[in-house]
C-alpha positions in Angstrom: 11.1 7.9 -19.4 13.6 9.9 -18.1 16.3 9.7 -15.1 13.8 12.5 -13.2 10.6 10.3 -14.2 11.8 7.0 -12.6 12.9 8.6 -9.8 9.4 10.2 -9.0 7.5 6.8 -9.8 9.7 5.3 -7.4 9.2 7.6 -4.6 5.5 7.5 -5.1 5.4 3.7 -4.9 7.5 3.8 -1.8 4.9 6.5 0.1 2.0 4.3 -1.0 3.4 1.0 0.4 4.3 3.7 3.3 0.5 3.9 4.0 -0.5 0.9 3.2 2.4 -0.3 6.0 0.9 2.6 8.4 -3.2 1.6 8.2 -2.6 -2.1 8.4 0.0 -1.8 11.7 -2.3 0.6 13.3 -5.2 -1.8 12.7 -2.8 -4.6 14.0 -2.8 -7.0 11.4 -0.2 -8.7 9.6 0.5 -9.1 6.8 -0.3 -12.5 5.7 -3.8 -11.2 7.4 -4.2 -8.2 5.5 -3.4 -10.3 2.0 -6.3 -13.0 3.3 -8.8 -10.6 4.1 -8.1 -8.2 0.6 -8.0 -11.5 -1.6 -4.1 -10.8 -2.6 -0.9 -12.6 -2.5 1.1 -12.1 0.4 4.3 -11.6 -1.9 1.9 -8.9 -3.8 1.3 -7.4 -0.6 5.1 -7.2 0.4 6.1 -6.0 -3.0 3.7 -3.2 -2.8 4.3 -2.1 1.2 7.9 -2.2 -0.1 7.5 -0.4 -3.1 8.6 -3.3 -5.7 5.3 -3.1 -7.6 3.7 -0.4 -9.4 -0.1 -1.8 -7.7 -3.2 -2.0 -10.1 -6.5 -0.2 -9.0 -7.8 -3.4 -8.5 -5.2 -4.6 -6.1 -5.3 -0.9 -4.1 -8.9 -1.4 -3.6 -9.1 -4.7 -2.4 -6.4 -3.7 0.1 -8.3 -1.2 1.0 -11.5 -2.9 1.6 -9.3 -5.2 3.4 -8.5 -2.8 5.8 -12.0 -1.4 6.0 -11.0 2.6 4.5 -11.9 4.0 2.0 -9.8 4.0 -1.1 -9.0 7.5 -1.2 -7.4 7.4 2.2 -4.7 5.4 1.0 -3.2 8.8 -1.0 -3.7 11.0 2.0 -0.6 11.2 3.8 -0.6 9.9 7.3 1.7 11.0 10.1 3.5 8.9 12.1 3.2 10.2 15.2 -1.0 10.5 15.3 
């Protein structure tokens, strides 16, 4: 993988735990209360809002379900002013 290739993988990460970060503040939870309710670690769940972690499926959905969307929402860019 090159330079370029990180680079992209990292920014992609970062706008996931982005939304992630958005849909669980405007739902007002925290998030210890978002890792209860979506079965995860609350480490996991900082990793991935912070863009640490490269998420599995598994652990996208369960957020997900956690914060009661559906799954594809969580790649549809929010704005932050809506």
């Amino acid at each position: 993988m090159n330079t370029e290739q990180i680079a992209k993988k990292d920014e992609q990460q970062m706008a996931l735990g982005k939304q992630i970060r958005l849909f669980r503040k405007k739902k007002s939870l925290s998030q210890r209360q978002l890792a209860k309710q979506a079965g995860i670690s609350l480490g996991m769940l900082s990793q991935i809002e912070n863009g640490k972690t490269n998420p599995s499926v598994r652990s996208l959905a369960q957020i997900a379900n956690g914060l009661e969307i559906p799954l594809d929402q969580l790649f549809i860019t929010q704005s932050t002013n809506g």
